[in-house]
N, CA and C atoms as a LAMMPS dump frame, in Angstrom:
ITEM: TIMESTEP
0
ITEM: NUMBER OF ATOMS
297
ITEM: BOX BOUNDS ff ff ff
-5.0000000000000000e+02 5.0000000000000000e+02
-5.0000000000000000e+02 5.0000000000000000e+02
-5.0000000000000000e+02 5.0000000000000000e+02
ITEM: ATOMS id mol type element x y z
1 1 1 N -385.75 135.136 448.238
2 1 2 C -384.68 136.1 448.042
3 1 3 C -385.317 137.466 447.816
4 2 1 N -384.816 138.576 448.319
5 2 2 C -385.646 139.881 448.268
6 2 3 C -384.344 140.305 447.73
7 3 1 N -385.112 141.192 446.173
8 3 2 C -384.022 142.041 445.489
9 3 3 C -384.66 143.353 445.172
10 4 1 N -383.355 144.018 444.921
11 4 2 C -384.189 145.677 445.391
12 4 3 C -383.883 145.873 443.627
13 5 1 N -384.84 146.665 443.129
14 5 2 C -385.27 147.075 441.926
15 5 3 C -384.95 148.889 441.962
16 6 1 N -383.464 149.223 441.389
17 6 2 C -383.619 150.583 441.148
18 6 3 C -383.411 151.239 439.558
19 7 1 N -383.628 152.677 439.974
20 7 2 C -383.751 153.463 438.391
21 7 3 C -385.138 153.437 437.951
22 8 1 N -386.014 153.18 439.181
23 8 2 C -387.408 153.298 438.194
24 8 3 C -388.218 154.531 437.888
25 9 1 N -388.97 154.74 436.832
26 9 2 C -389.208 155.354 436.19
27 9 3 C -390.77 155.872 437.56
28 10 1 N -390.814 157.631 437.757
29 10 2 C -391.834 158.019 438.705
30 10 3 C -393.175 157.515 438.351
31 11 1 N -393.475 156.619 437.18
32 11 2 C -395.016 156.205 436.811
33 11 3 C -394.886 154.845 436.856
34 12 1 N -394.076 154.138 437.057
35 12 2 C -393.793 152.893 437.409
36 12 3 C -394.889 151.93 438.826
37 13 1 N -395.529 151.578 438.972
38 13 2 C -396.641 151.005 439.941
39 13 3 C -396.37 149.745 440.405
40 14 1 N -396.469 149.487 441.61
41 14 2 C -396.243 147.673 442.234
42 14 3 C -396.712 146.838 441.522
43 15 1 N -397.699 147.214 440.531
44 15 2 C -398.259 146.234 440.092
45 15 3 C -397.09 146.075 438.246
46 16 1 N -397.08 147.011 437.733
47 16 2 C -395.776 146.95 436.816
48 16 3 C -395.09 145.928 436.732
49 17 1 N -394.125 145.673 438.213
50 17 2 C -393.249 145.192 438.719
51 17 3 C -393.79 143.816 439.081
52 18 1 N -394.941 143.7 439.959
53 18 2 C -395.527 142.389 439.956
54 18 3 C -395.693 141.691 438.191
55 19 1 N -396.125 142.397 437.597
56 19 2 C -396.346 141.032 436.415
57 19 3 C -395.176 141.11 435.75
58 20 1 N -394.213 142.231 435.735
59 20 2 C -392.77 141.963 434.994
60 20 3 C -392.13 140.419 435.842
61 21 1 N -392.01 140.743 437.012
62 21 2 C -390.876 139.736 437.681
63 21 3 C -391.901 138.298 437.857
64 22 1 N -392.944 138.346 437.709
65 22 2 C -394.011 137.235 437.516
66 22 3 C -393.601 136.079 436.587
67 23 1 N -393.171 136.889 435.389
68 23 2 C -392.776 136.49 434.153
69 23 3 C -391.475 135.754 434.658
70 24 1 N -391.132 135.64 435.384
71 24 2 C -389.759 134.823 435.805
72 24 3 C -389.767 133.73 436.894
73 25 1 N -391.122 134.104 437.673
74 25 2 C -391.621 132.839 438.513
75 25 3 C -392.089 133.269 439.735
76 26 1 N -392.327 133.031 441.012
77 26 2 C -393.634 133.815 442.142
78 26 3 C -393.095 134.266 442.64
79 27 1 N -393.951 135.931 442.874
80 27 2 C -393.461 136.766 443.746
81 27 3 C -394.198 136.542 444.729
82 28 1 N -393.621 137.039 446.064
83 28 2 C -394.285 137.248 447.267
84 28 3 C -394.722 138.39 447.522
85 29 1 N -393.714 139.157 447.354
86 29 2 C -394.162 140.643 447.949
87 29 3 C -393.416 141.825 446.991
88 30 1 N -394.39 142.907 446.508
89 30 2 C -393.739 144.055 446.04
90 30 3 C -393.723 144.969 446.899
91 31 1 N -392.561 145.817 446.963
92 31 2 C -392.663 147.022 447.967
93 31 3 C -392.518 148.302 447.076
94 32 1 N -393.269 148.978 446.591
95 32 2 C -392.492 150.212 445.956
96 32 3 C -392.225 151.412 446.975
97 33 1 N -391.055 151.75 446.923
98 33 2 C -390.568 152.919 448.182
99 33 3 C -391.367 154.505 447.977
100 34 1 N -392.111 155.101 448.692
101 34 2 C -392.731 156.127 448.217
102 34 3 C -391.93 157.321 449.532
103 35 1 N -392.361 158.323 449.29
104 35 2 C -391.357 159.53 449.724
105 35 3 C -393.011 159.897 450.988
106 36 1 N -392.484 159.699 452
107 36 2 C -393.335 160.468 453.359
108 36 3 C -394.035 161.465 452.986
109 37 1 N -393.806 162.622 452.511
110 37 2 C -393.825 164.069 452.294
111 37 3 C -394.578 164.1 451.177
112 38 1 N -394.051 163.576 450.061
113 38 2 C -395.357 163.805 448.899
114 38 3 C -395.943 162.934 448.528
115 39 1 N -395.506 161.509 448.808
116 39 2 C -396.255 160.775 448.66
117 39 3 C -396.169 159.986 447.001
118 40 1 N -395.156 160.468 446.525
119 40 2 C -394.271 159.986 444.998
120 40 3 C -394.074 159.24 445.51
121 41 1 N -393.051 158.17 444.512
122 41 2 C -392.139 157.312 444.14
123 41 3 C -390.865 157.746 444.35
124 42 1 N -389.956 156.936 445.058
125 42 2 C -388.505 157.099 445.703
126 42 3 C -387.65 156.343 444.487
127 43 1 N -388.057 155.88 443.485
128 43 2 C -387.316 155.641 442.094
129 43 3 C -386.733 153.771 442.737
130 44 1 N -387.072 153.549 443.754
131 44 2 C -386.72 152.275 444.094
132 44 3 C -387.577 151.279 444.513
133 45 1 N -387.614 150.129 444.359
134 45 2 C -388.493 149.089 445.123
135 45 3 C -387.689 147.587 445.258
136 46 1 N -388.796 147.203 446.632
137 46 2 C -387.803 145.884 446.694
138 46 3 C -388.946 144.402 446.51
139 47 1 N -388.906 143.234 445.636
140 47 2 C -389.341 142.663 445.174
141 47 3 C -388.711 141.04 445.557
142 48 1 N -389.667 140.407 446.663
143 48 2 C -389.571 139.115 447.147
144 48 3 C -390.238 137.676 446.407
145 49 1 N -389 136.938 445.77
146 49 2 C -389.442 135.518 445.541
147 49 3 C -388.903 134.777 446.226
148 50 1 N -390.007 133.562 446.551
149 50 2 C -389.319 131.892 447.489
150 50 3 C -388.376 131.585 446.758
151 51 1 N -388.46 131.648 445.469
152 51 2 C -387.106 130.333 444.768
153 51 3 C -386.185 130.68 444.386
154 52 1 N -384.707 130.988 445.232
155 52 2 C -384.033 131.342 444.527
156 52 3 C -383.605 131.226 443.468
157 53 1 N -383.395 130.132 442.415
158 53 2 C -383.326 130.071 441.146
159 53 3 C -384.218 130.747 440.16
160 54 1 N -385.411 130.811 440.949
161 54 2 C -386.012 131.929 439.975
162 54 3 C -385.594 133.088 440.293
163 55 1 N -385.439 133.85 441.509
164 55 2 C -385.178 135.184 441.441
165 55 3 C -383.667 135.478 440.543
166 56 1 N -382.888 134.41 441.002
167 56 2 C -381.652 134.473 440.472
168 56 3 C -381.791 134.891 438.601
169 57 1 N -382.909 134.375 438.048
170 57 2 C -383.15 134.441 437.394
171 57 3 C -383.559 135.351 436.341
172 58 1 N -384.518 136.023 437.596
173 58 2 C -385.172 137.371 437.348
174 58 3 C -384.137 138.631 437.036
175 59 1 N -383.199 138.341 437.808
176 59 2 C -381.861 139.537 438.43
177 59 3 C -381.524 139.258 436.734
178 60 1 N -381.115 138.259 436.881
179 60 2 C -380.127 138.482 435.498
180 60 3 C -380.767 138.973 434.239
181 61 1 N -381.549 138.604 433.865
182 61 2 C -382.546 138.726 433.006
183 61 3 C -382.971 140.195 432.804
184 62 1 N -383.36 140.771 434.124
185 62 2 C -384.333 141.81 434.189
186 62 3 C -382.554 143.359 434.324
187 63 1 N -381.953 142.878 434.519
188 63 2 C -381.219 143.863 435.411
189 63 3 C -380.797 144.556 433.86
190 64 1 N -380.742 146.032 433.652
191 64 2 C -380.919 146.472 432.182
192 64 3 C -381.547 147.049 431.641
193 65 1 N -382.895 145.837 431.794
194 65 2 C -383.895 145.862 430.653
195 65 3 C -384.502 147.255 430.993
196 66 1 N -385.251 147.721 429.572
197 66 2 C -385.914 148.891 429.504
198 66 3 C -387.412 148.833 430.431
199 67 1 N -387.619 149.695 431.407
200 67 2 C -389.19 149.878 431.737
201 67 3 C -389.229 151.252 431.85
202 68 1 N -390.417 151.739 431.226
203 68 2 C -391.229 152.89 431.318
204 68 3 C -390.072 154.098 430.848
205 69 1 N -389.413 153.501 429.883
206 69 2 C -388.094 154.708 429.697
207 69 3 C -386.412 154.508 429.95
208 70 1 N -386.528 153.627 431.248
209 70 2 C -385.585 153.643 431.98
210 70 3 C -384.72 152.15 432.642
211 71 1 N -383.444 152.31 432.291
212 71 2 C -382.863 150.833 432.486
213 71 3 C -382.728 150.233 434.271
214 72 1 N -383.429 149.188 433.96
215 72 2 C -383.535 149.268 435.719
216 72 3 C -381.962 148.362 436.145
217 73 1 N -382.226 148.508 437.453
218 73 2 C -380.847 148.151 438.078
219 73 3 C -381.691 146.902 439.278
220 74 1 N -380.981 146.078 438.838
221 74 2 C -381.602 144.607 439.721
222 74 3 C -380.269 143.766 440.027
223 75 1 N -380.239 143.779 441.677
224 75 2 C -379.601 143.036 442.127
225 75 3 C -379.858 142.332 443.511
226 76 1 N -379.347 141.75 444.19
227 76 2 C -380.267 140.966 445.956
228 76 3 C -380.088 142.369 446.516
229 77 1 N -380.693 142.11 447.658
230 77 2 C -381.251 143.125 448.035
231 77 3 C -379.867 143.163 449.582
232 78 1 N -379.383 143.968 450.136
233 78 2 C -378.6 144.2 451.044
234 78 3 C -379.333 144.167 452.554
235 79 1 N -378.872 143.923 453.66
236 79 2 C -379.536 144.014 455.022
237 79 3 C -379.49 145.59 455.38
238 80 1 N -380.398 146.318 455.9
239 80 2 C -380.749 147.354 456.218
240 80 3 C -379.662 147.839 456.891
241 81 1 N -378.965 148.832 456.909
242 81 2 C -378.282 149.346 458.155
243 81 3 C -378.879 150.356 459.265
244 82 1 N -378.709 150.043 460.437
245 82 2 C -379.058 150.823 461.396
246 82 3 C -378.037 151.832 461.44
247 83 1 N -379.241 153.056 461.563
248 83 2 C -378.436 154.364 461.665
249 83 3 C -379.052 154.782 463.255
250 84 1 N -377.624 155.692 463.531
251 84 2 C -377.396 156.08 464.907
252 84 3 C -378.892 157.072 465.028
253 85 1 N -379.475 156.834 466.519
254 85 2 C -380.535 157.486 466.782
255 85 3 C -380.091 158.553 467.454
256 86 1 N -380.74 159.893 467.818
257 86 2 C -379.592 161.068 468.431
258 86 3 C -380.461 160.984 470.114
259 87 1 N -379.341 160.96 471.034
260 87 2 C -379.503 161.012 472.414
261 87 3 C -380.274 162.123 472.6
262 88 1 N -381.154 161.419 473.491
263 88 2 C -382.001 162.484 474.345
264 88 3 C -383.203 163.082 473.97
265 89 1 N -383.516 161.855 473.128
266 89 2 C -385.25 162.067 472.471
267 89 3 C -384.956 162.962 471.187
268 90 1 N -385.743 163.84 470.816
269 90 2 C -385.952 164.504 469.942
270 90 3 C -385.153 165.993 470.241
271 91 1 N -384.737 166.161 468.714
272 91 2 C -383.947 167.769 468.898
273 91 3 C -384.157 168.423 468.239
274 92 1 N -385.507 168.69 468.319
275 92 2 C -386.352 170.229 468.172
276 92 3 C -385.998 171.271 468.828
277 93 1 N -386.251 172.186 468.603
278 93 2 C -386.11 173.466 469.309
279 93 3 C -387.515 174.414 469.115
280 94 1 N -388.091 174.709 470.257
281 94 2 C -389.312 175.268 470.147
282 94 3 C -389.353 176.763 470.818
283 95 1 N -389.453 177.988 469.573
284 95 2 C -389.256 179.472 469.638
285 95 3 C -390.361 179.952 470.842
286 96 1 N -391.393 179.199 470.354
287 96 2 C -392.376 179.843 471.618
288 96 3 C -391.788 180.034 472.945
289 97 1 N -391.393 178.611 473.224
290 97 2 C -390.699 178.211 475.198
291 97 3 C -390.516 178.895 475.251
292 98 1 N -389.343 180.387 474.478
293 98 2 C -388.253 181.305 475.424
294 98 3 C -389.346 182.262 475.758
295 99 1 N -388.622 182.436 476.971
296 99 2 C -388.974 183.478 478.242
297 99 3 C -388.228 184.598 478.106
């Protein structure tokens, strides 16, 4: 079950999150979301266990609780939505071209 972990605190680290949700039974995978541009923390991450009864577990447990300041928000994680791509490649506009 992959559940997305929000409200986290900008000093918050994958590894944080790995031994918090550890404490509830095996993770697979931490993702912490970081921002392209600077290279921070996007205040969110998403955090994969095999068993659902444990993650189920984790959610309830963890969803609240205080880390690094801040009450996190834990629930399953939603399917991605695809957002519309814009026709016709890229829509830049480049000042040099004009003639």
């Amino acid at each position: 079950m992959k559940l997305y972990v929000g409200n986290l605190s900008f000093e918050t680290t994958e590894n944080d999150l790995q031994d918090l949700f550890e404490q509830h039974g095996t993770v697979n995978e931490v993702h912490l979301m970081m921002d392209r541009v600077t290279g921070k923390s996007r205040g969110f991450a998403f955090v994969t266990m095999n068993d659902d009864t444990q993650a189920n577990a984790a959610m309830s447990t963890l969803n609240g609780k205080d880390l690094n300041g801040r009450a996190l928000n834990v629930n399953e994680a939603r399917p991605r939505e695809e957002r519309p791509r814009p026709q016709g490649g890229n829509n830049r506009s480049y000042a040099g071209n004009r003639r």
